[in-house]
C-alpha positions as CSV (number, residue, x, y, z in Angstrom):
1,X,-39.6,41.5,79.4
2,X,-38.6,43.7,76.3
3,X,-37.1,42.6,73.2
4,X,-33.3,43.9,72.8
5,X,-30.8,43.8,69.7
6,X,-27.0,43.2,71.2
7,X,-24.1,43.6,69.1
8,X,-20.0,44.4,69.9
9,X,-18.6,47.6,68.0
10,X,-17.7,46.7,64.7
11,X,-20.1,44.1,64.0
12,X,-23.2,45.0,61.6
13,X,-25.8,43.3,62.7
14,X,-27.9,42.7,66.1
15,X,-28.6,39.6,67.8
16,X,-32.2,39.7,69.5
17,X,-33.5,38.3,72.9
18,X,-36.0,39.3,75.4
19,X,-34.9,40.2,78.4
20,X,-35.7,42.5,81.5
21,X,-32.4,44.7,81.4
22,X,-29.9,46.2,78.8
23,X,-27.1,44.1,81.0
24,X,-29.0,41.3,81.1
25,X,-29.4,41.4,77.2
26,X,-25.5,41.5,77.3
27,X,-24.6,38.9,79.3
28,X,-26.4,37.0,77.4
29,X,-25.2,37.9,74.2
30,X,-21.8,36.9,75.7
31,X,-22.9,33.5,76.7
32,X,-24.4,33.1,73.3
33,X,-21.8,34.3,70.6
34,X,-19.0,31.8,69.9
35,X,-15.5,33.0,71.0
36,X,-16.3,36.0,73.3
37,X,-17.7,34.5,76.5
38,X,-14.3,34.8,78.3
39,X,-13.6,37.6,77.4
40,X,-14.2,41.7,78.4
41,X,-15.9,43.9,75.9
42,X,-18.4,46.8,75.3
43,X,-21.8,46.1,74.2
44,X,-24.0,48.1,71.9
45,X,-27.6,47.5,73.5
46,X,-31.0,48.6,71.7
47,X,-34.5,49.1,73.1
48,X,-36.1,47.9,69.6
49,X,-39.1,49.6,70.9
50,X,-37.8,53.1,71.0
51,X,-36.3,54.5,67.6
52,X,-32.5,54.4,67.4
53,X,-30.9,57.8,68.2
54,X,-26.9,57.2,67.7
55,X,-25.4,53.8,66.3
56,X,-22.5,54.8,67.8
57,X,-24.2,54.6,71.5
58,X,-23.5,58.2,72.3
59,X,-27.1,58.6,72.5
60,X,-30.1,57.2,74.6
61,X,-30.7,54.4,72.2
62,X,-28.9,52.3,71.5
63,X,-26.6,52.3,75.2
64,X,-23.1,51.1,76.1
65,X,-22.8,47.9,78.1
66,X,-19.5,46.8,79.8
67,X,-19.7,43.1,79.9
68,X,-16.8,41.2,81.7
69,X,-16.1,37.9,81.4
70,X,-17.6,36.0,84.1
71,X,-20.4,33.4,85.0
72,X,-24.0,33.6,83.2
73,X,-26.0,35.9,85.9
74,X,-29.6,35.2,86.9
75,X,-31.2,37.6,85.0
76,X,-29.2,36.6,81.8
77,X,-30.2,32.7,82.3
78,X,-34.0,34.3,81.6
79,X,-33.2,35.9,78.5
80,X,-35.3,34.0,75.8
81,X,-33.1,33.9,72.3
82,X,-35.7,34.9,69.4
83,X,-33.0,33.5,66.7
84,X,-33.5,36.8,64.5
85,X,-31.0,39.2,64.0
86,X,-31.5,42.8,62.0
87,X,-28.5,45.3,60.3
88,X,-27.6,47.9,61.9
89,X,-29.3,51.0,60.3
């Protein structure tokens, strides 16, 4: 597992989890956040491990997920919520 900051576009600050993908560290920001589980949206994921190259996700870090509404997936149900979040930089 590797520790991933989600947040949508717009929003200034990352919400971090563990998890073993980028999509799975969306989904489960989806699940998580209040108001946007049922709905489709695009995802800024970063590897917190590997420097930040474009906060705009034009670069390798952090990437573009599409999430679309739907159930919580397997890999999403093992993402473990660290309850931190960090601004974006």
């Amino acid at each position: 597992m590797r520790e991933f900051g989600v947040r949508r576009y717009g929003d200034l600050q990352y919400h971090h989890c563990l998890a073993e993908t980028e999509a799975d560290a969306a989904v489960w920001f989806a699940h998580a956040q209040t108001g946007i589980s049922g709905k489709d949206f695009q995802a800024l994921v970063k590897d917190v491990s590997k420097p930040v190259s474009d906060e705009a996700g034009i670069g390798a870090n952090p990437i573009v997920v599409a999430v679309h509404h739907g159930p919580l997936t397997e890999g999403a149900k093992a993402a473990t919520d660290l309850k931190r979040t960090s601004p974006i930089r």
